[in-house]
C-alpha positions in Angstrom: 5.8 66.3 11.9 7.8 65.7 9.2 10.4 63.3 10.9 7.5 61.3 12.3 6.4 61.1 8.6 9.4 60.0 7.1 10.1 57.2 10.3 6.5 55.7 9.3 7.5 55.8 5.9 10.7 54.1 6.6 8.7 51.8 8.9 5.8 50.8 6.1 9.0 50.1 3.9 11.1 47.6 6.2 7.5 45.8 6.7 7.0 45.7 2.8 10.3 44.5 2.5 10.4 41.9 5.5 7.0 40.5 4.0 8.4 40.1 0.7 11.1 38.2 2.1 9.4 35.6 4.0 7.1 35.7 0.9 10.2 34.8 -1.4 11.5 32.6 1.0 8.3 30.3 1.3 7.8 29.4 -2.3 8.8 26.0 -3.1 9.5 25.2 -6.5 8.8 21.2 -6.0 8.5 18.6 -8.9 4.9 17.2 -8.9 6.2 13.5 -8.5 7.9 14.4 -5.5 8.3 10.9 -3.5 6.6 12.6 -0.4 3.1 12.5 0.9 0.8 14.5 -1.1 2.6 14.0 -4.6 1.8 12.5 -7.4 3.8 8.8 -7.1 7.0 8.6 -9.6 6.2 6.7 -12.5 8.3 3.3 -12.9 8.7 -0.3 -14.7 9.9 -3.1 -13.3 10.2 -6.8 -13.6 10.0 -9.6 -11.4 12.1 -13.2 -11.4 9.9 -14.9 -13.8 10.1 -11.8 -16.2 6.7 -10.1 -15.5 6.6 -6.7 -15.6 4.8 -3.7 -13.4 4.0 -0.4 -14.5 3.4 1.7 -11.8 1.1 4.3 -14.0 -0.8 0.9 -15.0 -2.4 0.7 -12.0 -4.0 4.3 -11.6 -7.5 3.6 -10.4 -6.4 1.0 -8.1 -4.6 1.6 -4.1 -1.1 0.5 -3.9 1.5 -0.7 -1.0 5.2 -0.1 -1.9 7.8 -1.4 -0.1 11.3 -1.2 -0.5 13.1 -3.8 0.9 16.7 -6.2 1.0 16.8 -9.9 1.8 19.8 -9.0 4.1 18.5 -6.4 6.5 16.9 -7.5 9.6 14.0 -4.9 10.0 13.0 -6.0 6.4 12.7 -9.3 7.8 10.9 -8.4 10.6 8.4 -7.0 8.8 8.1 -9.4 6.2 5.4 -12.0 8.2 3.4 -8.7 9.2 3.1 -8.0 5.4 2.3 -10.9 4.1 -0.7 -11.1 6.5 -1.7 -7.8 4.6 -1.4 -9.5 1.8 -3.4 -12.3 2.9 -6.4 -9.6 4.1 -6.0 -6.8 1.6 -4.7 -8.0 -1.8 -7.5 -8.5 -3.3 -8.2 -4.7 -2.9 -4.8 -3.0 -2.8 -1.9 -4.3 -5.1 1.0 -4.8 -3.9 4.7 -4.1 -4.7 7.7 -5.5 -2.9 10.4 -3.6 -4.8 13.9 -5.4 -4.0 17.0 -3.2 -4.1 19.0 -5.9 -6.2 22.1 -4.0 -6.7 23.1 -3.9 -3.1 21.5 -7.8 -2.3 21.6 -10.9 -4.6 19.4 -13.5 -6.4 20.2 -16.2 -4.5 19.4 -14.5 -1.5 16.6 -13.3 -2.5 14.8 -16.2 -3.5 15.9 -17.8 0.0 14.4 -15.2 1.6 10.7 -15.4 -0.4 11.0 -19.1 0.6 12.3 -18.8 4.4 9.3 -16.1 4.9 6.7 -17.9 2.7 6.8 -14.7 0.5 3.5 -15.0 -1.9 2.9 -11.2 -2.7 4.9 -9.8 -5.8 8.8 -9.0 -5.4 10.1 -6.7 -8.0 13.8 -6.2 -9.3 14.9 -2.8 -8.9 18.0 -4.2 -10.9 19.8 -0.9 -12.1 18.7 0.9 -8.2 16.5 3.7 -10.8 13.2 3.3 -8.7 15.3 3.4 -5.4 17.1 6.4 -6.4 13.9 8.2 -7.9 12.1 7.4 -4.4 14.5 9.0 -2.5 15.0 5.6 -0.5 18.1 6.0 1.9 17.2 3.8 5.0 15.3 -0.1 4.8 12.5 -1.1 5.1 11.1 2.3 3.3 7.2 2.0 2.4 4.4 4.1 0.2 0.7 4.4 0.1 -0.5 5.8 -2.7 -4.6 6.3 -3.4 -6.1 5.5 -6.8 -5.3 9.0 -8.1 -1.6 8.0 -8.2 -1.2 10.2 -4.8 1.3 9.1 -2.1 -0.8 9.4 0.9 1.7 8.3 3.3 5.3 7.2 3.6 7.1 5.6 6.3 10.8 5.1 6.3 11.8 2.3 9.1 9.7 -1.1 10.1 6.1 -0.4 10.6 4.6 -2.5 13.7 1.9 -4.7 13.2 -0.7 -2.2 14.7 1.3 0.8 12.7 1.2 -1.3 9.5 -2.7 -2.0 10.4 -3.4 1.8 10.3 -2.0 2.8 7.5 -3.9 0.0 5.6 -6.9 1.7 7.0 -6.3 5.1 6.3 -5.2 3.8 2.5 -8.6 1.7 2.5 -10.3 4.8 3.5 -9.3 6.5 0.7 -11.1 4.1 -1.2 
């Protein structure tokens, strides 16, 4: 009787200690501003070619598209006609953000590739690669969908298709 005690008791402990362990080992000690779905959106400031600025924390209360982009990659400019038809239906309810990743592209191309595309939505210098580097962008086109609580709802790294892009401008309209 005794042996069988002291085996349950040894059992009860290995459970009390496995439990503790996966406890432990599920807690996540996570920065709220996380660049992931579900986070609060890093705050950021940028400015655009004519000098006008965009403060991301400026435009709590309103739904915002992000998308990181380069005048040089060819899935960027893929995407480009489908979101400037977003543009065309949705800015007047979303703002939008074209964030350029200037250190690794230039001016001059750039501002051919806002004319070649017929670019009218806001591009954004990411001159110093900061907001790139606080988004956690490693791979182009990389876009966010953040809500009018400053929460990213969604974030898709590669090009969206023009029924993919569609969605998530509902589910972000939704939120609305």
């Amino acid at each position: 009787m005794e042996q069988v005690k002291r085996k349950i008791g040894v059992m009860i402990s290995i459970v009390v200690v496995a439990v503790a362990l996966l406890g432990f080992m599920g807690v996540r000690h996570e920065p709220k501003s996380l660049p992931q779905k579900g986070y609060l959106a890093p705050n950021f400031t940028l400015t655009d070619m004519q000098g006008k600025t965009v403060t991301l924390s400026q435009l709590k209360g309103h739904l915002v598209y992000i998308n990181f982009f380069a005048s040089w990659c060819p899935p960027c400019k893929m995407e480009t006609p489908d979101i400037e038809q977003m543009y065309q239906k949705y800015g007047n309810k979303v703002d939008f953000i074209a964030i350029n990743m200037t250190p690794s592209d230039s001016l001059s191309g750039l501002k051919a590739y806002i004319n070649s595309y017929g670019v009218t939505y806001p591009v954004f210098l990411d001159s110093q690669g900061s907001v790139e580097s606080t988004y956690n962008v490693m791979d182009i086109p990389t876009s966010f969908f953040i809500n009018q609580q400053g929460v990213i709802i969604d974030r898709v790294t590669g090009m969206m298709t023009p029924t993919g892009m569609q969605s998530e401008f509902s589910k972000l309209l939704a939120t609305h």
